[in-house]
C-alpha positions in Angstrom: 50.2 -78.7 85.3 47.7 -81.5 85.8 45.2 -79.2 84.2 47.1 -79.1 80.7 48.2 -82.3 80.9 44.3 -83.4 81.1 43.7 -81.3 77.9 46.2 -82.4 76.4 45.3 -85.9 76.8 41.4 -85.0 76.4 42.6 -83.9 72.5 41.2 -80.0 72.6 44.5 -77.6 72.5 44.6 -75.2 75.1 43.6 -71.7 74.5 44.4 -68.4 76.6 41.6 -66.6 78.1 42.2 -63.2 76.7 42.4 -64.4 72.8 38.6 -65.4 73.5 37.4 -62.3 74.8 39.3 -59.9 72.0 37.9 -62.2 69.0 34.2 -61.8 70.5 34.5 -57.8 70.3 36.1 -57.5 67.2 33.0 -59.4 65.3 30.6 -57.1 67.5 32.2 -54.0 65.6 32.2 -55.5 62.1 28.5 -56.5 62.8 27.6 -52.9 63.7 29.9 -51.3 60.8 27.9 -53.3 58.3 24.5 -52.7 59.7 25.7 -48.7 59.5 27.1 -49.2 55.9 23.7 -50.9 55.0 21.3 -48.6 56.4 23.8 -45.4 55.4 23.4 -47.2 51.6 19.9 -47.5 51.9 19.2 -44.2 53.3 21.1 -43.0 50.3 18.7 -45.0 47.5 15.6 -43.2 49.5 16.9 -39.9 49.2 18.1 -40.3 46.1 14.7 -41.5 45.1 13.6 -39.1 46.7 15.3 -36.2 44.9 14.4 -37.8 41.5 10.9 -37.8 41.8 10.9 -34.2 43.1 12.9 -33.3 40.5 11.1 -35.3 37.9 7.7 -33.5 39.3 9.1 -30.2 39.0 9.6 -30.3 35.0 6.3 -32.5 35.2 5.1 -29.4 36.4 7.1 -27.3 34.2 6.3 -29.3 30.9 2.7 -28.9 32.2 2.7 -25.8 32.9 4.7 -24.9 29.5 1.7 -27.0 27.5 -1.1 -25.2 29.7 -0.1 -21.8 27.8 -1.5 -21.4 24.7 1.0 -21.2 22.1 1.0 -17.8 19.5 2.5 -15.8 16.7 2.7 -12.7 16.3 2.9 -9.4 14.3 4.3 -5.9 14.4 1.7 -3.3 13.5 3.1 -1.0 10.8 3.1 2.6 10.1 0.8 4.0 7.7 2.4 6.2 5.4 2.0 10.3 6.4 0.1 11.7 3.6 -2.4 8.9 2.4 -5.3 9.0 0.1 -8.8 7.4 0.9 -11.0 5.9 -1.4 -15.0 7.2 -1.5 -17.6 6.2 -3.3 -18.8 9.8 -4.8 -22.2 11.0 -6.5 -21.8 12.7 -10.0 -24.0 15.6 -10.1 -24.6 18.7 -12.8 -23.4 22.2 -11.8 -26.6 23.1 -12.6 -30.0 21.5 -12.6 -33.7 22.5 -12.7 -37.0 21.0 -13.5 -39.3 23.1 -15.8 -43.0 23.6 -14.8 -45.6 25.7 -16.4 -46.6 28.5 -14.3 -50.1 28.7 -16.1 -53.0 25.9 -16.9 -54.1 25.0 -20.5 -53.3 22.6 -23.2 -49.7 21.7 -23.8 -49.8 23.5 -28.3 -46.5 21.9 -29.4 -43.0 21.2 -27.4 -39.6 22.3 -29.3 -37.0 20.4 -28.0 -36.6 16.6 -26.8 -33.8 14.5 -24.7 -30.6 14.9 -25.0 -31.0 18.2 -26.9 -28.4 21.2 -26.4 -30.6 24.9 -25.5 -29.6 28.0 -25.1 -30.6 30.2 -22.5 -34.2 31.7 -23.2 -34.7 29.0 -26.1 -38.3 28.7 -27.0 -38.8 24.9 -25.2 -42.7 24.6 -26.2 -46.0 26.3 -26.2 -49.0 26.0 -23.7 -52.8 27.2 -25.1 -54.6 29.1 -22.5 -57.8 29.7 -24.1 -59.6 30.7 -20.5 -56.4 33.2 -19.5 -57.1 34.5 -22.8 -61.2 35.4 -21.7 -60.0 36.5 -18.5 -57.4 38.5 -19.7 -60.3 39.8 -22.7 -62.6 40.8 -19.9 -60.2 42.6 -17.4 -59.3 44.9 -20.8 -63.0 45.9 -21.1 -63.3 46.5 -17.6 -60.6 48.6 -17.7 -62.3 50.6 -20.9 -65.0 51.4 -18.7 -63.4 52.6 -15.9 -61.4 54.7 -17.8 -64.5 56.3 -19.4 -65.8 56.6 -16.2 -62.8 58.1 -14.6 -63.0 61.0 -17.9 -66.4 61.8 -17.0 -66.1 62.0 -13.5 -62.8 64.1 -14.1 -64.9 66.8 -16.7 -67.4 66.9 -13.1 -64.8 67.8 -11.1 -63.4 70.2 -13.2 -66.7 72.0 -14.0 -67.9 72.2 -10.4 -64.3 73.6 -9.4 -65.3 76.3 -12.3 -68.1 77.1 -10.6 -67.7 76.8 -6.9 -65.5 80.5 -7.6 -68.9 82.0 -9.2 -70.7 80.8 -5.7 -73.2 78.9 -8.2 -72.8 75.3 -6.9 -72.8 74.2 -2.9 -69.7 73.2 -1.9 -70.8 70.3 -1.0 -71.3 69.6 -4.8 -68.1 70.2 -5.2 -66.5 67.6 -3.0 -68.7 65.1 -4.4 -67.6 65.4 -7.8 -63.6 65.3 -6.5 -64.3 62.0 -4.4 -66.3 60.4 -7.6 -63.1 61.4 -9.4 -60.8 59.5 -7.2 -62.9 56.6 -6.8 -62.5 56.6 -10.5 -59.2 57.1 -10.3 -58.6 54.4 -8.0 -60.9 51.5 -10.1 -59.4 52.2 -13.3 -55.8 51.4 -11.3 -57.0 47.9 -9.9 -58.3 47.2 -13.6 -55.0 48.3 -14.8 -53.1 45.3 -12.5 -55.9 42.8 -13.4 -54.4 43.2 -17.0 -51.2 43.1 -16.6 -51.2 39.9 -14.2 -53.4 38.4 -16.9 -50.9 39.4 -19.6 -48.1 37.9 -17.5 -50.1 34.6 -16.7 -50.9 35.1 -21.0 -47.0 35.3 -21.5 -46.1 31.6 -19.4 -48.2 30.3 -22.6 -44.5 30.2 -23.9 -41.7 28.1 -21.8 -38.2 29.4 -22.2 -34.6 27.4 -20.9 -33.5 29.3 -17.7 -29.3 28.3 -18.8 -27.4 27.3 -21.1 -27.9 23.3 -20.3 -28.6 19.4 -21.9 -32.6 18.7 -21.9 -32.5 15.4 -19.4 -36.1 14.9 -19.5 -39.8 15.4 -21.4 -42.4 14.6 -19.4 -45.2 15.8 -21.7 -46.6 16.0 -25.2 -48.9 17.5 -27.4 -52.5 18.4 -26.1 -51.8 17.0 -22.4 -53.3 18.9 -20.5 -51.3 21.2 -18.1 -51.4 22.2 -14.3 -49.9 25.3 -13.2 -47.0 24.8 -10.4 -48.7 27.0 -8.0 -52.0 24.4 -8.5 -52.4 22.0 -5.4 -52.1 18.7 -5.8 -49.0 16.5 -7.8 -47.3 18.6 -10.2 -45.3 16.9 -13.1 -42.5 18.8 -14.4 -42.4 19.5 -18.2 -38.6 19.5 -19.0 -36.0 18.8 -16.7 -32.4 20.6 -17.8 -29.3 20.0 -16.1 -25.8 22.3 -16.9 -22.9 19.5 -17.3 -20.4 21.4 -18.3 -19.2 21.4 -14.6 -20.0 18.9 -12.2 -20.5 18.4 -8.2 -19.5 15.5 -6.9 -20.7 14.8 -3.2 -19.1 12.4 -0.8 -19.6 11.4 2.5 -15.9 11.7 4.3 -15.8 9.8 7.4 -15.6 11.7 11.1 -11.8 10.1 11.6 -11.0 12.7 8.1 -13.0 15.0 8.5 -10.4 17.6 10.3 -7.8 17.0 7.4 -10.5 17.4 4.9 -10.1 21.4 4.1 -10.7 23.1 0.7 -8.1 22.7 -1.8 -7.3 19.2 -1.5 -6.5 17.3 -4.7 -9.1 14.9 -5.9 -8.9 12.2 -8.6 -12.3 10.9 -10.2 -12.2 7.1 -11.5 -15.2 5.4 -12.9 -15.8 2.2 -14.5 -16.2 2.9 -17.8 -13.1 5.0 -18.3 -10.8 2.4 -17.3 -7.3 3.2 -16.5 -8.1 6.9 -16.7 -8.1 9.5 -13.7 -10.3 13.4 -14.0 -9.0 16.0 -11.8 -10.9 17.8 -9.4 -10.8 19.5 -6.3 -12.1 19.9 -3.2 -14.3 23.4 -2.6 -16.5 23.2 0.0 -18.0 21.1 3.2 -21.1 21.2 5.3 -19.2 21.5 8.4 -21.0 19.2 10.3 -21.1 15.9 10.6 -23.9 13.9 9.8 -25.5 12.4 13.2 -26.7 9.2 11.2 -23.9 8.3 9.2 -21.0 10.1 11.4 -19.4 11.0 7.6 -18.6 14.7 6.6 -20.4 15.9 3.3 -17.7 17.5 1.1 -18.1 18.6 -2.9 -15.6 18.4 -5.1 -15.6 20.5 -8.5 -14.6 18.7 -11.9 -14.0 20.5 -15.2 -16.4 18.4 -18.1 -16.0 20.7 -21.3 -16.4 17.7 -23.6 -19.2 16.3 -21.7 -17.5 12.8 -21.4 -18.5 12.5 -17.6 -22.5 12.3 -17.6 -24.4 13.3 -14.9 -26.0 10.3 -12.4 -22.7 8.8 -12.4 -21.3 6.6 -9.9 -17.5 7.4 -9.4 -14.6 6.5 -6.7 -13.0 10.2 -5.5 -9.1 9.5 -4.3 -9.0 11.8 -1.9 -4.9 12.9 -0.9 -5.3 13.9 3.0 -2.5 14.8 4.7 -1.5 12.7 7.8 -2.9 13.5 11.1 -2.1 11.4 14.5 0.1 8.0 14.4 -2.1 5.3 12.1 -0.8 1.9 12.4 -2.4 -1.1 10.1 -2.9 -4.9 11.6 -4.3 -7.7 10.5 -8.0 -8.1 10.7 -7.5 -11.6 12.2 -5.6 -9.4 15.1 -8.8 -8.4 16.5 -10.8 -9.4 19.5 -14.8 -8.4 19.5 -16.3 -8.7 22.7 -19.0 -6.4 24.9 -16.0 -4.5 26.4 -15.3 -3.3 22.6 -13.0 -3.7 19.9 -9.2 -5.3 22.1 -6.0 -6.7 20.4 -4.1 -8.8 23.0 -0.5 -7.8 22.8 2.3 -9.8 24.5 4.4 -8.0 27.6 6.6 -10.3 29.6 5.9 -13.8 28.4 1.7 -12.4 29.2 -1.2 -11.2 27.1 -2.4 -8.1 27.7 -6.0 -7.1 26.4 -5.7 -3.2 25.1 -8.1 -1.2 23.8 -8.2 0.2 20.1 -10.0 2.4 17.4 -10.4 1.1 14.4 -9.6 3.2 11.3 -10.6 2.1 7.7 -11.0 -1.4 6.9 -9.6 -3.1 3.8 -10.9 -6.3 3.9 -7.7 -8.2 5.2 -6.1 -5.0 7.1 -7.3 -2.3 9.5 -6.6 0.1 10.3 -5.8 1.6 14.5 -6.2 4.9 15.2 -5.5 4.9 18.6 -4.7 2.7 21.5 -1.2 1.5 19.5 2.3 3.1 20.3 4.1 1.0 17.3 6.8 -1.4 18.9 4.0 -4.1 20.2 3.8 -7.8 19.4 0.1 -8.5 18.9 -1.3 -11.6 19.1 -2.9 -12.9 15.3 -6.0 -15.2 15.7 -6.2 -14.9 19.8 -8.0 -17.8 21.3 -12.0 -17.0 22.2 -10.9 -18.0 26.0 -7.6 -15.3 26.2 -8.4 -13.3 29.4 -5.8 -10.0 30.0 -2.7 -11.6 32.1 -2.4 -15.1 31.1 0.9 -16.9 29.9 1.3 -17.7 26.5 4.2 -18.9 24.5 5.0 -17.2 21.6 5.8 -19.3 18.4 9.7 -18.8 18.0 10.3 -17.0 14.7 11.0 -13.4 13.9 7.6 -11.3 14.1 6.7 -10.3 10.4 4.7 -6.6 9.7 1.9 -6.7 8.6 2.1 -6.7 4.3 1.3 -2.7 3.6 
C-alpha cells in the first residue's frame, strides 16, 4: 500500500508488470513481419527483373537471329511442254554442187555460158585450144602408121618362111625369127594404138560439158587465159563452178542433249530473214551419228523442196526442229543460278534452310534455262542467291505466293 500511495503522490500511474512485457513482443513481431514483407517485395522486383531481361534477351536473340538470315523469294520451276521445238541456226546448201576443171592444158578459145545461167546436162560450157595435144596426138598417129607397116611386112615373113619350112628349104631357126619379129610387131603397133587414143581423149577435154542439170554459180576464167590441167601440181583454179538448187541440204549442228530424239522423219520448218512471216517445209533424212568431239552437237541434214528456186543456195536460215519430249525438262530463271568451281548449283529452300543442288543446264534463252536434270518439279528455288549462301544456312523466305517461272 505505501508503494502505490508513493506513485500516486510521485504523479506516474501505476502500471502492471505483465502489460509491459506483452507490448515489447508484440512490436518484435511486427518489426520482423515488415523486414520479411520488405525483403519478400524486393526479392520479387529482382526476380522479376530478372525474368524480363532474360526474356527480353531471348527475342534479342530471336530478332537477331531472325535479321542474321538472309531474307529471299522464290520461284517454282515449270514444266516444259512434252513435244517442243528447238531453234538452229542451219546452212543452206545445193543438192548438188561441183567445180569444173579442165582436164587438159592450153589456151582457154571462147566460154559459152556465164553466172547465173541455167545448163543442161552435157551443155557445151566453153572451149580449150591445145595446140601441143594436137602435135602429140599428130605424132603418135604416124608412129602408129609405121608400126603397122612394119607389123605387114613382118607378118608376109612369117608367112613365107612357114611356106617354106614344109619344103625343108629354110632352118627352122629362120622360121622362129620371122614369128617373134611378127609379134614384136604385133605388140608395138598395140602400145601406138593406146598412145592415140589417150591423146584423142586428152584432144576431146578441148571441149567442157555441164555434168547436171544445174545454175552456173561461178566463172573463173576468160578468153585466152591460159589453162592448167587438174591433174597439174601446183594451185588449180576451177573454170565454172555449178550447183543443182532445185533441192537443197540444209546442215545443222543439234546439240548432244537432242541428239537421241533427233531420228529421220522429223518435221522441219525453214525461216529466213528475207521471207518474213513465211515458213518452207522440210524434213529431216539423215545424221552422222556421231557427235562432234569439238562442239558436242549432232550433224543432221534436212531436205527442202526449191522448184521455183526462191531459196538460193549460201543461205543462212533458222530450222524449227519439232522433237518429241524425252526426260522431265523444267525452265528457271537465269538469275536462279549459282556458278561456282563445284559447277553449275541452284539453292532450293527445305525446312526454313538452303540447300545447294546440283543441275544440268538445257538451252538457254537469254532470261530462262533450261534444267535437265537435278530438278524433281515441286522445289522453291532461291532467285538472285547471295554470293556468301553456303548449303544449310537459314534464310527467311519473303512471304508471298511463289510465282513460276513466265513460260
Amino acid at each position: 500500500m505505501s508503494m502505490q500511495v508513493e506513485a500516486q503522490e510521485g504523479g506516474v500511474p501505476p502500471q502492471p508488470p505483465t502489460a509491459v512485457v506483452g507490448g515489447g513482443r508484440l512490436g518484435s513481431i511486427r518489426g520482423r513481419l515488415l523486414v520479411a514483407a520488405l525483403v519478400l517485395m524486393f526479392a520479387g522486383v529482382f526476380a522479376y527483373g530478372v525474368f524480363t531481361r532474360l526474356g527480353q534477351g531471348a527475342v534479342v536473340r530471336a530478332e537477331t537471329a531472325q535479321m542474321a538470315a538472309p531474307s529471299v523469294s522464290v520461284v517454282s520451276p515449270q514444266h516444259s511442254a512434252p513435244s517442243q521445238e528447238i531453234v538452229l541456226p542451219g546452212n543452206v546448201q545445193p543438192f548438188m554442187s561441183a567445180p569444173i576443171y579442165a582436164r587438159t592444158s592450153g589456151y582457154l578459145r571462147r566460154w559459152h555460158v556465164d553466172i547465173g545461167a541455167r545448163v543442161r546436162k552435157g551443155q557445151l560450157l566453153a572451149e580449150i585450144e591445145t595446140p601441143e595435144v594436137d602435135q602429140q596426138l599428130q605424132q603418135a598417129r604416124g608412129n602408129l602408121a609405121t608400126a603397122q607397116a612394119n607389123l605387114t611386112l613382118a607378118e608376109i615373113t612369117k608367112n613365107r618362111y612357114q611356106a617354106l619350112l614344109a619344103t625343108h628349104a629354110v632352118a627352122a631357126q629362120d622360121v622362129d625369127n620371122a614369128i617373134g619379129t611378127y609379134n614384136a610387131n604385133k605388140a608395138v603397133v598395140e602400145a601406138n594404138q593406146a598412145n592415140v587414143k589417150q591423146l584423142e581423149t586428152l584432144q576431146s577435154f578441148e571441149r567442157i560439158y555441164a555434168p547436171f542439170d544445174g545454175i552456173i554459180t561461178a566463172r573463173n576464167t576468160d578468153i585466152g587465159a591460159l589453162i592448167a590441167s587438174g591433174s597439174a601440181g601446183g594451185v588449180k583454179t576451177d573454170l565454172f563452178h555449178i550447183s543443182q538448187p532445185g533441192s537443197l541440204r540444209v546442215y545443222v549442228n543439234i546439240p548432244e542433249a537432242y541428239s537421241q530424239a533427233a531420228t529421220p522423219g522429223l518435221t522441219a520448218e525453214l525461216t529466213l530473214a528475207e521471207f518474213p512471216g513465211r515458213r518452207f517445209q522440210g524434213t529431216l533424212v539423215r545424221t552422222s551419228n556421231s557427235i562432234n568431239f569439238a562442239t558436242r552437237t549432232l550433224l543432221a541434214e534436212v531436205a527442202v523442196e526449191n522448184p521455183s528456186g526462191e531459196l538460193l543456195s549460201g543461205s543462212y536460215a533458222e530450222v524449227h526442229l519439232k522433237v518429241p519430249g524425252q526426260a522431265p525438262v523444267y525452265l528457271l530463271p537465269v538469275s536462279t543460278l549459282i556458278f561456282r568451281a563445284q559447277g553449275l548449283q541452284v539453292a532450293v529452300v527445305q525446312n526454313g534452310s538452303a540447300v545447294l543442288t546440283p543441275v544440268t543446264p538445257g538451252r538457254d534463252f537469254g532470261d530462262r534455262i533450261e534444267i535437265v536434270s537435278g530438278l524433281k518439279g515441286d522445289e522453291s528455288v532461291i532467285v538472285n542467291p547471295p554470293d556468301s549462301l553456303v548449303s544449310g544456312e537459314k534464310v527467311q523466305v519473303v512471304p508471298s505466293t511463289p510465282t513460276k517461272a513466265t513460260p
